[in-house]
C-alpha positions as CSV (number, residue, x, y, z in Angstrom):
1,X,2.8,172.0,71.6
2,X,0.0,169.3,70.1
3,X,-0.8,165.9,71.5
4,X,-2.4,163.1,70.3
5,X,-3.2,160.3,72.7
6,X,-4.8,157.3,70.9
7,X,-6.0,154.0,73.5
8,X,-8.1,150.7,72.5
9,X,-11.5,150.7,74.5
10,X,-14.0,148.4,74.6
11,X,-17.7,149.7,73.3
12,X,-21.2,148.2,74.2
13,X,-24.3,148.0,72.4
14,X,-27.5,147.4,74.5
15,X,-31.4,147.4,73.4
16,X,-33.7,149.0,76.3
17,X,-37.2,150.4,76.7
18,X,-37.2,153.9,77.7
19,X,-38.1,158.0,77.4
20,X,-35.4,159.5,75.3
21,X,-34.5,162.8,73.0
22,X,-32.9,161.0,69.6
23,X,-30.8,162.9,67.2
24,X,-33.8,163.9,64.5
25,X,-32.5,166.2,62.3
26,X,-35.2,165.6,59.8
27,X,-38.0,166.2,62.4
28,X,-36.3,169.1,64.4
29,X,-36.1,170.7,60.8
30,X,-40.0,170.7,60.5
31,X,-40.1,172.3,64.1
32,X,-37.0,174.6,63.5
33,X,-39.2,175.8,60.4
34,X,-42.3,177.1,62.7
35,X,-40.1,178.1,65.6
36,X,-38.0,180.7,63.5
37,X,-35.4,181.2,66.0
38,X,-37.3,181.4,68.9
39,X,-35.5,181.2,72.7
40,X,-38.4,180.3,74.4
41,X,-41.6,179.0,75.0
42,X,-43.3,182.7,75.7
43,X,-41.0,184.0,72.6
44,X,-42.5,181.2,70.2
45,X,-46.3,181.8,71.6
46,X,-45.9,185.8,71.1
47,X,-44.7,184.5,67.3
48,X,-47.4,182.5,66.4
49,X,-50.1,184.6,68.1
50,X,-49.3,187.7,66.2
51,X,-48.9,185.4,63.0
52,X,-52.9,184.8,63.5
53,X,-53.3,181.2,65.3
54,X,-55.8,180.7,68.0
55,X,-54.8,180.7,71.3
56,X,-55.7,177.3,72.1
57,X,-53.5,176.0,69.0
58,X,-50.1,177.6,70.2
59,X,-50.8,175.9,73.5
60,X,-51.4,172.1,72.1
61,X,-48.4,173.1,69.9
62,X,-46.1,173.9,73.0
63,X,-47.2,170.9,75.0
64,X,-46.1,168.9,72.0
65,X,-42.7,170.4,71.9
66,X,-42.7,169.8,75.9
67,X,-43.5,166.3,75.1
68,X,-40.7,165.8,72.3
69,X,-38.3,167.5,74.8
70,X,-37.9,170.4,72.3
71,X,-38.7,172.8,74.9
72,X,-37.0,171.5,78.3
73,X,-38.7,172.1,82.2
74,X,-37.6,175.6,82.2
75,X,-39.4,176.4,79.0
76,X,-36.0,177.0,77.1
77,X,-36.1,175.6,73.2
78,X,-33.6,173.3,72.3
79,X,-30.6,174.5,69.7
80,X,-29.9,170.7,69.5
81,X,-31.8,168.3,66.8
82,X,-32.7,165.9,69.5
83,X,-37.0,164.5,69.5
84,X,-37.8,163.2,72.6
85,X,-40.0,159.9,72.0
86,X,-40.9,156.9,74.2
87,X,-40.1,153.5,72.4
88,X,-37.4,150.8,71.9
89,X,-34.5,151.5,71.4
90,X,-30.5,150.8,70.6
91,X,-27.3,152.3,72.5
92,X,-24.2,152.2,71.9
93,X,-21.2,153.6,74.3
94,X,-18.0,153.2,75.8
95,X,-16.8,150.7,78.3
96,X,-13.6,151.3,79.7
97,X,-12.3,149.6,82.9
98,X,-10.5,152.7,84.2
99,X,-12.3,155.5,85.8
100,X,-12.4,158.2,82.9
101,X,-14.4,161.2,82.2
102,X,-15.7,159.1,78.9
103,X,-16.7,156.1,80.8
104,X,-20.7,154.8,79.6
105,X,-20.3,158.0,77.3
106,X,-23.3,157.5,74.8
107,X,-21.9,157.2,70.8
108,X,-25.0,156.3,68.9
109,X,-28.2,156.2,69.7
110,X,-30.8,154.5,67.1
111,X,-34.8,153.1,66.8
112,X,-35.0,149.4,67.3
113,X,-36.0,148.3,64.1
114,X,-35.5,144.4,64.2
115,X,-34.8,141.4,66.8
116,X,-31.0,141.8,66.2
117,X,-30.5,138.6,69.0
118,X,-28.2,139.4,72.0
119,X,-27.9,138.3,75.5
120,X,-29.7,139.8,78.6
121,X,-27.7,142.1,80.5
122,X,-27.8,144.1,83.4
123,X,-25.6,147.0,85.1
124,X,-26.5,148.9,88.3
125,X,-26.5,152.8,87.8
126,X,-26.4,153.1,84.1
127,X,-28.7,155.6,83.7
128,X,-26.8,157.7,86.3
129,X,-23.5,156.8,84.8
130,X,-24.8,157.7,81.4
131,X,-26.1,161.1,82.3
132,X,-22.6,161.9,84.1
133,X,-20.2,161.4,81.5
134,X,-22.4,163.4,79.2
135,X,-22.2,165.9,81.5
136,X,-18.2,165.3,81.1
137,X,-18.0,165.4,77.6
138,X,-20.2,168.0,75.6
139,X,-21.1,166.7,71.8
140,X,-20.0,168.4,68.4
141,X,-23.3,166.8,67.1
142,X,-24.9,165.4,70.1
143,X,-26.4,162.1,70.2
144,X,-29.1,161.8,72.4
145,X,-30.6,162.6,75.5
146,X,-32.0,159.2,78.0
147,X,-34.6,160.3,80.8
148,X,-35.8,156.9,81.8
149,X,-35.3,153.3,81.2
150,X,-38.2,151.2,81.7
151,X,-36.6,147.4,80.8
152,X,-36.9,145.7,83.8
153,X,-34.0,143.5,81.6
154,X,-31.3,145.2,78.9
155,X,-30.4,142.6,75.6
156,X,-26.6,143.2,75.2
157,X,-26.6,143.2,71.2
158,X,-22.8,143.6,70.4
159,X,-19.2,144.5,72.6
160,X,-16.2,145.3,70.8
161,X,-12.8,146.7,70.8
162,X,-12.6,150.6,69.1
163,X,-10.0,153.4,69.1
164,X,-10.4,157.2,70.6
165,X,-8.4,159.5,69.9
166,X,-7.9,162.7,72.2
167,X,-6.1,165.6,71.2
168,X,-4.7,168.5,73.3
169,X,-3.3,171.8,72.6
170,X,-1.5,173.7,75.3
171,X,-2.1,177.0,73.6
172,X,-5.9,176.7,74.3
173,X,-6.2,173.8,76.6
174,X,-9.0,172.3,74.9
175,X,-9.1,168.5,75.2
176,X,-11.0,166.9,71.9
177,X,-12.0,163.5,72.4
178,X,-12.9,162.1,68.5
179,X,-14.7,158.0,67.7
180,X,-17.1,157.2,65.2
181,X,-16.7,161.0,63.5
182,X,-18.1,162.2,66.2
183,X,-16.3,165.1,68.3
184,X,-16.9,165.8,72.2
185,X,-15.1,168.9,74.2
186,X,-13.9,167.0,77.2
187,X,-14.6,169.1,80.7
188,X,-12.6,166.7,82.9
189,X,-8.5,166.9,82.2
190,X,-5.3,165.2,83.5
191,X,-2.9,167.5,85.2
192,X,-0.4,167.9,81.9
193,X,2.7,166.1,83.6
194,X,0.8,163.2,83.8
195,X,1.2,163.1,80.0
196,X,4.8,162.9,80.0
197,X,7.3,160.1,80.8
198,X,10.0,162.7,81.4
199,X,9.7,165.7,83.7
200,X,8.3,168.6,82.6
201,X,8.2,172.2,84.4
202,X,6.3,175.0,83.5
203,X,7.6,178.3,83.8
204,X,5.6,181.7,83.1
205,X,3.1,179.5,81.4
206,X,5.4,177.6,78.9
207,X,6.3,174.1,79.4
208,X,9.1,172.5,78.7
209,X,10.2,169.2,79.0
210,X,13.6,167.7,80.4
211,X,14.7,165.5,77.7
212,X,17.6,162.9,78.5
213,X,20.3,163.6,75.7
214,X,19.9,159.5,74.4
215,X,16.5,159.4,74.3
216,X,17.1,163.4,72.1
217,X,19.6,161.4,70.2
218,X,17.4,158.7,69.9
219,X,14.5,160.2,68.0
220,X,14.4,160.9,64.3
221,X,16.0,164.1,62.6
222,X,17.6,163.6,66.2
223,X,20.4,166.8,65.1
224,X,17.7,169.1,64.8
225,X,16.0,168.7,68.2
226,X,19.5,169.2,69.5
227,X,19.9,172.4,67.6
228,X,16.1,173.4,68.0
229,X,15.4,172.6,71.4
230,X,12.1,171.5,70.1
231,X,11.0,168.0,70.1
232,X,8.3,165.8,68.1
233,X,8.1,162.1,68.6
234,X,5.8,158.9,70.0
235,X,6.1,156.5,72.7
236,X,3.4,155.0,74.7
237,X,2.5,156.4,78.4
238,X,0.7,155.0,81.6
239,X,-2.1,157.2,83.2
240,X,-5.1,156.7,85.8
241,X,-7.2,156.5,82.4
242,X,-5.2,154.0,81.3
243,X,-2.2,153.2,78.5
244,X,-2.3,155.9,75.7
245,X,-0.1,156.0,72.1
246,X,0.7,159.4,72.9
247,X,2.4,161.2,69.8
248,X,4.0,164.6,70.3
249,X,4.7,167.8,68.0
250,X,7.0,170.9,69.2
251,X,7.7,170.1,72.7
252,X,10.2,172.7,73.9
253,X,13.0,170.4,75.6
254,X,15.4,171.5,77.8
255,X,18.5,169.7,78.8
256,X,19.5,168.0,81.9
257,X,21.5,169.8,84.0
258,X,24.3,167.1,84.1
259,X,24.0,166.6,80.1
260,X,24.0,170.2,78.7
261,X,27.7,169.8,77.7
262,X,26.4,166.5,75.4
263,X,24.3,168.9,73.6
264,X,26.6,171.7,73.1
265,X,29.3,169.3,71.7
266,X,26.6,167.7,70.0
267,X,25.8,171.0,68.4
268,X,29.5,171.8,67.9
269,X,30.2,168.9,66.4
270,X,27.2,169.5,63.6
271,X,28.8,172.7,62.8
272,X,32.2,171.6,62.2
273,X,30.7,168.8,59.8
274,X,29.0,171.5,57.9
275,X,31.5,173.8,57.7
276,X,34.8,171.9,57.2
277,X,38.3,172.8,58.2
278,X,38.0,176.3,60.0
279,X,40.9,178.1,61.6
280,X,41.2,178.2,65.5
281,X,40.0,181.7,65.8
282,X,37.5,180.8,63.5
283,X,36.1,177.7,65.9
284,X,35.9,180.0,68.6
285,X,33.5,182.0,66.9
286,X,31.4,179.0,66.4
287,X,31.9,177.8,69.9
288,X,30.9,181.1,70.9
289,X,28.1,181.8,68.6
290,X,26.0,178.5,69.6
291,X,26.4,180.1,73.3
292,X,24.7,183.5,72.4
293,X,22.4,182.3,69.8
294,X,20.9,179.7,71.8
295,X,18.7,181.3,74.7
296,X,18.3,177.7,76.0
297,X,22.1,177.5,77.1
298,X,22.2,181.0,78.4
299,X,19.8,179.5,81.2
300,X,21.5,179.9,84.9
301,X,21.3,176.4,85.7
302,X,23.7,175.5,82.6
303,X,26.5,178.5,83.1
304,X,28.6,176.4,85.1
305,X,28.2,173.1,82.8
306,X,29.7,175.0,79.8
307,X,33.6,175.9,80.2
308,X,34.7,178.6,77.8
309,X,36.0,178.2,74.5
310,X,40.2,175.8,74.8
311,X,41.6,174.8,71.2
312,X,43.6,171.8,73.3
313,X,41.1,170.5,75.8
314,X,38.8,171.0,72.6
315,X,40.7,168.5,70.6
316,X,41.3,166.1,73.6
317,X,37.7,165.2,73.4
318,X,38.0,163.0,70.2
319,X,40.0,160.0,69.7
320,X,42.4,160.1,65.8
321,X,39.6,158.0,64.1
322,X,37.0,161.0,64.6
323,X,36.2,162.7,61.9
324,X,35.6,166.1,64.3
325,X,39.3,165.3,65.7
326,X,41.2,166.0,62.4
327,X,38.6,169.0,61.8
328,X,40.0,170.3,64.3
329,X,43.5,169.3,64.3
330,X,43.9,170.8,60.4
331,X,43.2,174.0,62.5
332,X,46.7,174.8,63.1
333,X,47.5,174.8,59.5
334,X,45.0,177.5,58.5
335,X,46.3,180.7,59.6
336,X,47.4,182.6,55.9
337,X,49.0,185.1,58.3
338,X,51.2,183.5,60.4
339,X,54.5,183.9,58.8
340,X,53.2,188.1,58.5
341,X,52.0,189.2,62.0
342,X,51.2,193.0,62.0
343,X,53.6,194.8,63.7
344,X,52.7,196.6,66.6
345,X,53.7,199.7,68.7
346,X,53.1,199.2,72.4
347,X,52.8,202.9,73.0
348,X,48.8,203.4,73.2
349,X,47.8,200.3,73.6
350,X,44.9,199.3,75.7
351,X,43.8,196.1,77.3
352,X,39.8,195.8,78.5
353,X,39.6,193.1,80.7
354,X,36.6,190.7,80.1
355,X,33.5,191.3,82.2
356,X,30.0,189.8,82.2
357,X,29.1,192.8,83.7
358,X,30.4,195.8,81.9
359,X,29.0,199.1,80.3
360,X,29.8,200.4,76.6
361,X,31.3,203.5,78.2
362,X,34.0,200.8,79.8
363,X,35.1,200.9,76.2
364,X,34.1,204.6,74.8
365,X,36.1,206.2,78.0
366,X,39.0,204.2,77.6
367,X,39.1,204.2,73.4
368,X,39.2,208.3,72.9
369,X,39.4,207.9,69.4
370,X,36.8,206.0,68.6
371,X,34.5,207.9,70.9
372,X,35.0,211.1,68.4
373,X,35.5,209.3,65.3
374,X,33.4,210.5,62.3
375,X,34.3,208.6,59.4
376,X,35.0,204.9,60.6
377,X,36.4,201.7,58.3
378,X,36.3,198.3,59.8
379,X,37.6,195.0,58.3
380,X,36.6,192.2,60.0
381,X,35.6,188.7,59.1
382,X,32.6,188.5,61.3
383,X,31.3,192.6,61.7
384,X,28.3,191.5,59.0
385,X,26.5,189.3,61.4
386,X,23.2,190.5,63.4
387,X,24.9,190.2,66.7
388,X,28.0,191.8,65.8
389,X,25.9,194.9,64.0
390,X,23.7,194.6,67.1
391,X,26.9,195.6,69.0
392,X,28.5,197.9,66.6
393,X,24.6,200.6,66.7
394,X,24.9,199.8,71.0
395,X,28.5,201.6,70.2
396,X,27.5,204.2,67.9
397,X,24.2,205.2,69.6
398,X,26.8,206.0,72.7
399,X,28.9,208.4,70.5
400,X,29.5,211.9,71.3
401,X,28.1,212.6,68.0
402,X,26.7,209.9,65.7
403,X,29.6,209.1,62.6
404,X,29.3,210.7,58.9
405,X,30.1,207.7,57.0
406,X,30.8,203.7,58.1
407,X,32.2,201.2,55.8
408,X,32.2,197.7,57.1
409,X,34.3,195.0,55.0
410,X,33.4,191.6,56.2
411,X,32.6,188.0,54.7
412,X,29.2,187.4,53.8
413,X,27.4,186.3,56.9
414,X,25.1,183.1,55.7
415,X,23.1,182.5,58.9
416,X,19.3,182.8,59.0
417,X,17.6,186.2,59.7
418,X,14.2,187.2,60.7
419,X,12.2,189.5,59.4
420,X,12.6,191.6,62.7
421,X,16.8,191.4,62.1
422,X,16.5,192.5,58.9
423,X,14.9,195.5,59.1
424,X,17.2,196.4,62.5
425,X,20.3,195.7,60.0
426,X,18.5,197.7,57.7
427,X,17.6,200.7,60.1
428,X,21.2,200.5,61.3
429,X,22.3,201.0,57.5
430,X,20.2,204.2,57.2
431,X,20.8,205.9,61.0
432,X,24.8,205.7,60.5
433,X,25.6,206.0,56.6
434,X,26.9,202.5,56.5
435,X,28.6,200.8,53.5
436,X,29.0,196.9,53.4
437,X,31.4,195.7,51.3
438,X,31.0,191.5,51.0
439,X,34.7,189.9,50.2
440,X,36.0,186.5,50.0
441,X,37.6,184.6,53.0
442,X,40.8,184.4,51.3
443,X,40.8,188.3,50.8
444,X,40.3,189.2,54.4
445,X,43.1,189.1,56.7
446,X,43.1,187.6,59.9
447,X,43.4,190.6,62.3
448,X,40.7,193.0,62.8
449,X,41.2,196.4,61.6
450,X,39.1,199.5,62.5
451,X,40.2,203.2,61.0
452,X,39.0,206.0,62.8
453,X,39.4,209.0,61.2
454,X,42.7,208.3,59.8
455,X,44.0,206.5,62.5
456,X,44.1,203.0,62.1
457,X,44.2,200.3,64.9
458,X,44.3,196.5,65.3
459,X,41.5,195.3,67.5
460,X,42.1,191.4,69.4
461,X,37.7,190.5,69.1
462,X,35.1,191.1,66.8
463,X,31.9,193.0,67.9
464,X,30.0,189.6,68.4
465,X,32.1,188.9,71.3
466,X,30.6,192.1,73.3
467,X,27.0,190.6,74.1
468,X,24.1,193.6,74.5
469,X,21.8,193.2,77.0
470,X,19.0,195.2,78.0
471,X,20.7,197.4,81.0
472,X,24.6,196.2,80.0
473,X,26.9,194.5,78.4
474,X,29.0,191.5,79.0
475,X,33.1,191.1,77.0
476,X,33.2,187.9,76.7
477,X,37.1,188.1,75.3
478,X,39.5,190.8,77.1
479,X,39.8,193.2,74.3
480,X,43.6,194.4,72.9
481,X,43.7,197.9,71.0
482,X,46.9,198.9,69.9
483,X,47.6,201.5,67.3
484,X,49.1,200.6,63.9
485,X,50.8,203.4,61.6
486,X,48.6,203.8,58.3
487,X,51.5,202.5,56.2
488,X,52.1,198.9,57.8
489,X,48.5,198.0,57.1
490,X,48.2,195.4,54.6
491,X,48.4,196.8,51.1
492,X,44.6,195.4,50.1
493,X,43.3,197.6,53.4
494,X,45.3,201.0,53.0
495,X,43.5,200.6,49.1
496,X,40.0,199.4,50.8
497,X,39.8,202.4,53.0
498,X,40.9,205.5,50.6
């Protein structure tokens, strides 16, 4: 996550008599060229003595450095090009009316070189005030150093409005203040909810922010933060350092608890757009794939908020005019099979219940031929996605012994892969002998089919409905086996799996 808060502030130029370290770099070069890296002031007299200058010399040469503020009290030399000079001189800094750590920060620092006019001026504590908010904000390329000021009265030369920008990064937590090309690291930091209008929690050192579903609406490209759970956009914030422009960039956003529905419709709704008229079995997948593919909605505090997948309370939601409602009401008319159910025996036929807590032996010890199948065919619409193959190696891995040959005849499965998923698919490939066979959605029936060993058998759920989790899994579909004789399969599978 990056932010960038931008707020107006008022900056002061004043002219003042006083002991100061300017920015010299074209002095501090000459110095820099005799010191040769040098730490110290006993380092830089051991130099020059063994380089052949008298004694006396080096010591006139140090006190000179201790008098330009090269080398400091404690004899260290300066990395900084800062020459310490007595004389006249012209400050510029920030004036802000708020408490903040930049408050009289020093921006520019120059000679007095002419009667530039101005107005006498006084403030009580500047020098103190000064010193602290350098010691608040350290300098990229730091602009001076002020010891003393001896004007018994300042000349105010010039006071106007400028912008500072400050930008934060929660990967590093570095706060950058930037004005005037000039960049300072700021020591002094806001707790980070005080950056955000909306609550935001923080949970093993992420943040995320609750985001009210109009105001996720609201923002542009507003479908993809609803998809993403990620958020950038600008609005202006109040703090104790005043009114910022704040402008963020991939905020992770969470829903509120009493809105999560609005974004999984939201999400829904998206997917019916893109993909047109589906058939009911085919929304269900979609309902259910936004579920498992979203980690955000799988959080505990949403499980109650989303009811399962219902074709009629589904369609309820939208009035006729909707374009969603007759998306899903052309859903009745799309099942090619209806008028040729398989026929099925009722003899061997097993029901798993659904169970958010269930092991993959629930199904192995209850499905006897699948557990010894060696040579296994499955035709299924939706066996060629990474959850479903995710499910189907959790199965095979659990085998008594691992099958010869797998042929998996699905459609082709156009969702987004890492690089991670496709070198498990491709692992998975290699481990079990398995052959994909990519057909088109009007070649594949509607049923699921899986052949084990010659043995064929309709199956009520694709793999992706069985979820893996690290120490279980969880049906989220009861699942219906029944047996099938080889000969009532459709004509296109009985050719498919020879």
């Amino acid at each position: 996550m990056q932010i960038e808060l931008k707020q107006n502030i008022n900056t002061k130029t004043i002219r003042f008599l006083g002991e100061v370290a300017i920015r010299d770099e074209q002095k501090f070069e000459t110095y820099k060229d005799i010191i040769k890296g040098s730490q110290n002031e006993a380092e830089l007299s051991d130099l020059l003595l063994r380089e052949g200058i008298a004694k006396s010399a080096v010591s006139e040469f140090c006190k000179t450095l201790k008098r330009l503020r090269i080398i400091d009290k404690e004899g260290t030399i300066s990395r900084q090009p800062l020459v310490g000079e007595y004389g006249d001189y012209v400050l510029k800094y920030i004036a802000t009316d708020n408490e903040t750590p930049y408050n009289r920060l020093p921006i520019k620092m120059d000679r007095y070189v002419q009667e530039s006019g101005g107005s006498e001026y006084s403030e009580s504590g500047l020098l103190n005030a000064i010193q602290e908010a350098q010691g608040k904000m350290r300098a990229e390329s730091a602009v001076c150093s002020i010891y003393r000021i001896d004007s018994p009265i300042l000349r105010k030369i010039e006071e106007r409005e400028e912008q500072i920008s400050i930008e934060i990064n929660d990967s590093d937590d570095n706060w950058i203040l930037r004005i005037q090309n000039n960049i300072f690291e700021m020591a002094e930091k806001m707790p980070f909810r005080k950056l955000f209008n909306d609550e935001l929690i923080a949970e093993e050192g992420q943040f995320y922010l609750r985001l009210p579903f109009e105001k996720a609406q609201k923002i542009p490209n507003s479908g993809n933060v609803i998809e993403s759970f990620s958020a950038s956009f600008s609005e202006s914030i109040d703090t104790n350092w005043g009114k910022f422009n704040a402008s963020y960039k991939n905020v992770d956003v969470l829903p509120i608890g009493s809105q999560v529905s609005s974004w999984y419709n939201e999400i829904f709704n998206r997917t019916l757009k893109v993909n047109g008229y589906l058939s009911e079995d085919e929304l269900k997948f979609k309902w259910d794939e936004i579920l498992r593919d979203k980690a955000v909605l799988q959080r505990e505090e949403y499980k109650k908020q989303i009811k399962p997948f219902n074709y009629s309370d589904l369609i309820e939601r939208y009035q006729p005019i909707q374009e969603e409602y007759w998306l899903l009401q052309a859903a009745t008319d799309l099942n090619p099979y209806s008028d040729a159910k398989t026929i099925r025996r009722s003899t061997g036929s097993i029901n798993i219940p659904a169970n958010d807590n269930a092991d993959i032996q629930d199904i192995l010890d209850n499905w006897n031929a699948l557990k010894k199948a060696q040579a296994i065919v499955i035709v299924d619409p939706y066996a060629n996605t990474f959850h479903a193959i995710k499910t189907l190696k959790k199965i095979f891995e659990s085998l008594d012994n691992s099958p010869q040959s797998v042929q998996i005849i699905s459609l082709r499965d156009d969702g987004n892969r890492s690089e991670n998923q496709r070198r498990e698919i491709k692992d998975f490939e290699n481990q079990y002998n398995v052959h994909f066979e990519i057909r088109e959605k009007r070649q594949i029936p509607h049923d699921r089919y899986w052949i084990l060993d010659g043995s064929a058998f309709t199956i009520g759920i694709s793999p992706n409905e069985i979820w893996v989790k690290n120490d279980h899994i969880e049906i989220k579909q009861q699942i219906n086996i029944n047996p099938i004789d080889i000969d009532k399969l459709p004509s296109e599978i009985r050719e498919w799996s020879k």
